[in-house]
C-alpha positions in Angstrom: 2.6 -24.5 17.5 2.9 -21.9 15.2 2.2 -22.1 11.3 3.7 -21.2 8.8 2.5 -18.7 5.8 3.8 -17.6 2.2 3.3 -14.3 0.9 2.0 -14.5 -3.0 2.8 -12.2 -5.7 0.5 -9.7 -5.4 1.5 -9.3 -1.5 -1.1 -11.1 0.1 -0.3 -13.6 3.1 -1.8 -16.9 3.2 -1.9 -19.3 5.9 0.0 -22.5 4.6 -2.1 -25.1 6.3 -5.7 -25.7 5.8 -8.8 -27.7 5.9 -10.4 -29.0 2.7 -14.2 -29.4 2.2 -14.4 -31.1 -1.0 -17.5 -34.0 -0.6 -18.2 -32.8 2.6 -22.2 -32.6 2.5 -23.7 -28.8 3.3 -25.1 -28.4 6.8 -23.6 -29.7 9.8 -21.0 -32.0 8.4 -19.4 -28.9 6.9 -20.0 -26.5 9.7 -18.3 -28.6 12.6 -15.6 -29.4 10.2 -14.8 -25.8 10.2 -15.3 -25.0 13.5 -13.3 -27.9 14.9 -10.6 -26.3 12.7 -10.6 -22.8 13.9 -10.7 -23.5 17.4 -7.7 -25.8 16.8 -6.3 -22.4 14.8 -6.1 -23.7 11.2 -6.9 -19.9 9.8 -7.8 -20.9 5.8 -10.6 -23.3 4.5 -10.7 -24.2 1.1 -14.4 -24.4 -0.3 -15.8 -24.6 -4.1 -19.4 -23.8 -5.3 -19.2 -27.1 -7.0 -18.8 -28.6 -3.4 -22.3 -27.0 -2.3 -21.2 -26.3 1.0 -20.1 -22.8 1.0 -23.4 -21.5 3.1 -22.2 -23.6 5.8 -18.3 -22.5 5.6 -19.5 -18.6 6.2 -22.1 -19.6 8.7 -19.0 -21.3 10.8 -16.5 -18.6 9.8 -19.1 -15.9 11.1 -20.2 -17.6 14.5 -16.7 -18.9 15.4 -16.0 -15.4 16.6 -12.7 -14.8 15.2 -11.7 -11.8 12.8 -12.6 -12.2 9.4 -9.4 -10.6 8.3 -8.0 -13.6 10.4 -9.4 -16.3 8.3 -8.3 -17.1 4.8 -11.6 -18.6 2.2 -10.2 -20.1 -1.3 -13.3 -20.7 -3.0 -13.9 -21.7 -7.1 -15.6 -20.5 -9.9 -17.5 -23.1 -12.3 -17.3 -23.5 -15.8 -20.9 -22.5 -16.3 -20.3 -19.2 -14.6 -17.2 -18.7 -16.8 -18.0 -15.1 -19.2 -17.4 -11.8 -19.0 -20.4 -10.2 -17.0 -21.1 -13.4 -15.9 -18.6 -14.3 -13.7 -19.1 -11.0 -12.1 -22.5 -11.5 -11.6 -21.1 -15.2 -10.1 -18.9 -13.7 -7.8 -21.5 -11.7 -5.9 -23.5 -14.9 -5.4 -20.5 -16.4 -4.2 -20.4 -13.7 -1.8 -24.0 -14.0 -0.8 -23.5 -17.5 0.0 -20.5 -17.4 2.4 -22.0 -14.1 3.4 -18.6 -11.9 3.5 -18.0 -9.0 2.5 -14.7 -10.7 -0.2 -13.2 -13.5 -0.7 -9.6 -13.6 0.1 -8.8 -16.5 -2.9 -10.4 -16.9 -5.8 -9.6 -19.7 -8.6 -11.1 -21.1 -11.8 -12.2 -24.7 -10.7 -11.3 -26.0 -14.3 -9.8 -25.4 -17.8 -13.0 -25.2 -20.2 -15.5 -23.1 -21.5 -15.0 -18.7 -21.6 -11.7 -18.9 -18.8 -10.5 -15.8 -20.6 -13.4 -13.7 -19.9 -14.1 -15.5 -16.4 -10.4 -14.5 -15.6 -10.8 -10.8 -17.3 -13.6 -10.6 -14.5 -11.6 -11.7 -11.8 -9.0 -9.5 -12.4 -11.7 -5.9 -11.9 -13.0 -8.2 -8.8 -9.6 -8.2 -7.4 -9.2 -3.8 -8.0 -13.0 -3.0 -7.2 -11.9 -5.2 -3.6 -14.6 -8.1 -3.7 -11.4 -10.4 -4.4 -8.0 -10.3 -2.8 -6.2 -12.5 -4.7 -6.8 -15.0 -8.1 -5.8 -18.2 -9.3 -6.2 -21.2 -11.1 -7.1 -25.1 -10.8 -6.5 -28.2 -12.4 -4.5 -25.7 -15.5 -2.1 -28.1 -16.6 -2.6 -28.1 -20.6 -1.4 -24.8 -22.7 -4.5 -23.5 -21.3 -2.1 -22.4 -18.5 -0.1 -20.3 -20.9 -3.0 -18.4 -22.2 -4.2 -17.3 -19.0 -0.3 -16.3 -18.1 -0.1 -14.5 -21.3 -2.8 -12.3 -20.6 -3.0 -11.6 -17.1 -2.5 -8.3 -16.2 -2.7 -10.0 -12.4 -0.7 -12.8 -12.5 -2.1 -15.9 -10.9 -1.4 -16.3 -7.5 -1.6 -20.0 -7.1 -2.2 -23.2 -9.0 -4.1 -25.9 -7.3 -3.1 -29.3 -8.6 -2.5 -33.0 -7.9 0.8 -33.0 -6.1 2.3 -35.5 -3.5 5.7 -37.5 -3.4 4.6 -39.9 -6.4 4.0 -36.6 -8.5 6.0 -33.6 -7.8 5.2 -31.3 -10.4 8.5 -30.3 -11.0 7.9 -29.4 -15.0 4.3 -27.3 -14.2 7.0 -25.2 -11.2 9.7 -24.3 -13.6 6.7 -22.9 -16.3 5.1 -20.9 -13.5 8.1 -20.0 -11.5 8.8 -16.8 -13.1 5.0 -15.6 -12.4 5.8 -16.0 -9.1 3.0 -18.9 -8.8 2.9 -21.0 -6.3 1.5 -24.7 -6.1 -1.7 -26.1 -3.6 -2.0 -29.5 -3.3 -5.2 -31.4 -3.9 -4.3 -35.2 -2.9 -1.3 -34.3 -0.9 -0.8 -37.5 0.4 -1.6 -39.3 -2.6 -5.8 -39.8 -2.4 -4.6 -42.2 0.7 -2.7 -44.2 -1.5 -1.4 -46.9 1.2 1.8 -47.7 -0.8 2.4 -43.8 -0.9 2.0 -43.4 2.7 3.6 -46.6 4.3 6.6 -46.0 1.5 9.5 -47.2 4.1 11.2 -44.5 4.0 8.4 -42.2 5.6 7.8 -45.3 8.4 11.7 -44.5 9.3 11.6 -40.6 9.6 8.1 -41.2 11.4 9.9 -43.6 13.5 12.6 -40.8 14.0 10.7 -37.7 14.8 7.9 -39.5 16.3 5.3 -38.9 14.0 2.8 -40.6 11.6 4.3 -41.5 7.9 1.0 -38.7 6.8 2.8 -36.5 9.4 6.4 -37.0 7.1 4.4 -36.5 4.0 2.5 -33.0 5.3 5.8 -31.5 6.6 7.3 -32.2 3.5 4.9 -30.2 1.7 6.0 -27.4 3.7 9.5 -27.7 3.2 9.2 -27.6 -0.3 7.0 -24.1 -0.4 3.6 -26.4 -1.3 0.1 -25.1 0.1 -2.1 -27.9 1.4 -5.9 -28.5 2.9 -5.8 -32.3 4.0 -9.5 -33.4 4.0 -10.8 -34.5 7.2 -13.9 -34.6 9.3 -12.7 -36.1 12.2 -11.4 -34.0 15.1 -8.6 -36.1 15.6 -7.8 -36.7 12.1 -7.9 -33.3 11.6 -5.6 -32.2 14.8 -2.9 -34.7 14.1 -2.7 -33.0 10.0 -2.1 -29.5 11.8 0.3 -31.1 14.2 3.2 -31.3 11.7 5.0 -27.4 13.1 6.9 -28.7 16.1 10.0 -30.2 13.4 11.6 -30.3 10.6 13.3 -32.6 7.9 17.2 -31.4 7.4 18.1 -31.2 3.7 19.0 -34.8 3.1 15.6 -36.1 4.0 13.8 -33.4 2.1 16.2 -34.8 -0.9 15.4 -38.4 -0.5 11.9 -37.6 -0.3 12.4 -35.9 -3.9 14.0 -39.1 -4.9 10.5 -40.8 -4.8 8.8 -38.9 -7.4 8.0 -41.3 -10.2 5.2 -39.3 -12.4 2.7 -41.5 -10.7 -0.5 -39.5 -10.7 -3.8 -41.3 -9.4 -6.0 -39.1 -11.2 -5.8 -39.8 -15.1 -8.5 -38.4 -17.2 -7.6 -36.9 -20.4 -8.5 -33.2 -21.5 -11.2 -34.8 -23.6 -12.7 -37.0 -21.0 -12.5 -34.4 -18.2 -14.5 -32.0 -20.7 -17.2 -35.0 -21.2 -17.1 -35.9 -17.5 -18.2 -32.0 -16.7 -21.1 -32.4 -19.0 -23.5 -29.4 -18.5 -23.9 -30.1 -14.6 -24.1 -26.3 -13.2 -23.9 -26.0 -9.5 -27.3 -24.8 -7.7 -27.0 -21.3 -6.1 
């Protein structure tokens, strides 16, 4: 089986397919998680300091015994470490905790507080060589635009709710000429059943011999997305990766595209997103 990777705009190569971590506790959840996943040869875990888990991501990354340069770590940035100066001083802790010498994917977890001057940091991070290439999550207000507008890096990636139910095919077109590329959080919909046992993925499962989550992965694929299924479960977590052994021809991919229907499933305004982060900082 052999993956598949995209090269982003600044040059850098990242590995398509990876394992989430989000909500998995710290310790040993999060470090068999990981190494289930590298021996099974998933090559990037994504990771967040507001997911408290990244001590156990770089203890599993440095005792699996492959080559760092052979493993891709997205990790995220918290609003509370947001400021120039700050987020520098952040990034080093973020480097202490997964205890590598850089981080290979860096993004803003969200759109408040001093994003400017978090991103203004990133930016030297990613020319002094602690960072190898930045981003941005959950940016889908004009808050996207004012980062674009004044990166001298341009993001790399976007991380965002994406799945058949909600393409994003408006937030593409305004970050296509950056050369910015989506990841999907919730690529197959949080789980949603209707989503996944929609009949037309029971059919093509039917016809490559696959599971419907199978249909909805590959898909991703296809259509240039990045995505880090959440699993724990070794078996859960094998059958995600199995999805490089086929592919959907053009009509499929289209009929797939014919679902979207601007259902999202996570709906919290700007305001209430702001409230909802209250002044909850992330312990070191």
């Amino acid at each position: 089986m052999s993956q598949t990777y995209i090269t982003l705009n600044d040059g850098n190569s990242i590995p398509q397919f990876g394992i989430g971590v989000y909500q998995v506790p710290e310790g040993e959840a999060t470090y068999n998680t990981i190494m289930n996943a590298l021996k099974m040869g998933i090559r990037h875990i994504d990771t967040a300091h507001a997911y408290q888990n990244e001590r156990s991501v770089g203890k599993a990354v440095k005792e699996s015994g492959i080559p760092r340069n052979q493993i891709w770590i997205t990790t995220k940035l918290w609003p509370s470490e947001y400021g120039e100066g700050k987020t520098s001083d952040a990034i080093d802790k973020m480097l202490k905790r997964l205890d590598t010498d850089y981080i290979d994917l860096l993004l803003l977890h969200q759109q408040f507080g001093d994003y400017i001057g978090a991103y203004k940091d990133m930016q030297r991070a990613v020319k002094d060589g602690r960072v190898k290439s930045i981003g941005l999550s959950n940016f889908e207000s004009s808050r996207l635009e004012e980062i674009l507008d004044m990166a001298e890096i341009s993001p790399s990636v976007l991380q965002v709710e994406c799945h058949p139910y909600y393409q994003q095919n408006g937030l593409k077109k305004r970050i296509e000429k950056y050369g910015t590329v989506i990841e999907s959080w919730y690529p197959i919909g949080h789980g949603d059943k209707n989503l996944i046992n929609e009949p037309l993925f029971t059919r093509l499962a039917q016809k490559y011999n696959k599971t419907n989550v199978q249909i909805i992965l590959r898909w991703h694929i296809q259509e240039g997305t990045i995505v880090f299924p959440r699993s724990t479960n070794p078996v859960h977590i094998k059958e995600n990766f199995e999805i490089f052994d086929f592919g959907l021809t053009k009509e499929e991919i289209e009929e797939i595209r014919n679902l979207d229907s601007g259902k999202r499933f996570f709906n919290m305004t700007l305001e209430e997103q702001e409230q909802n982060l209250g002044s909850w900082k992330p312990e070191d």
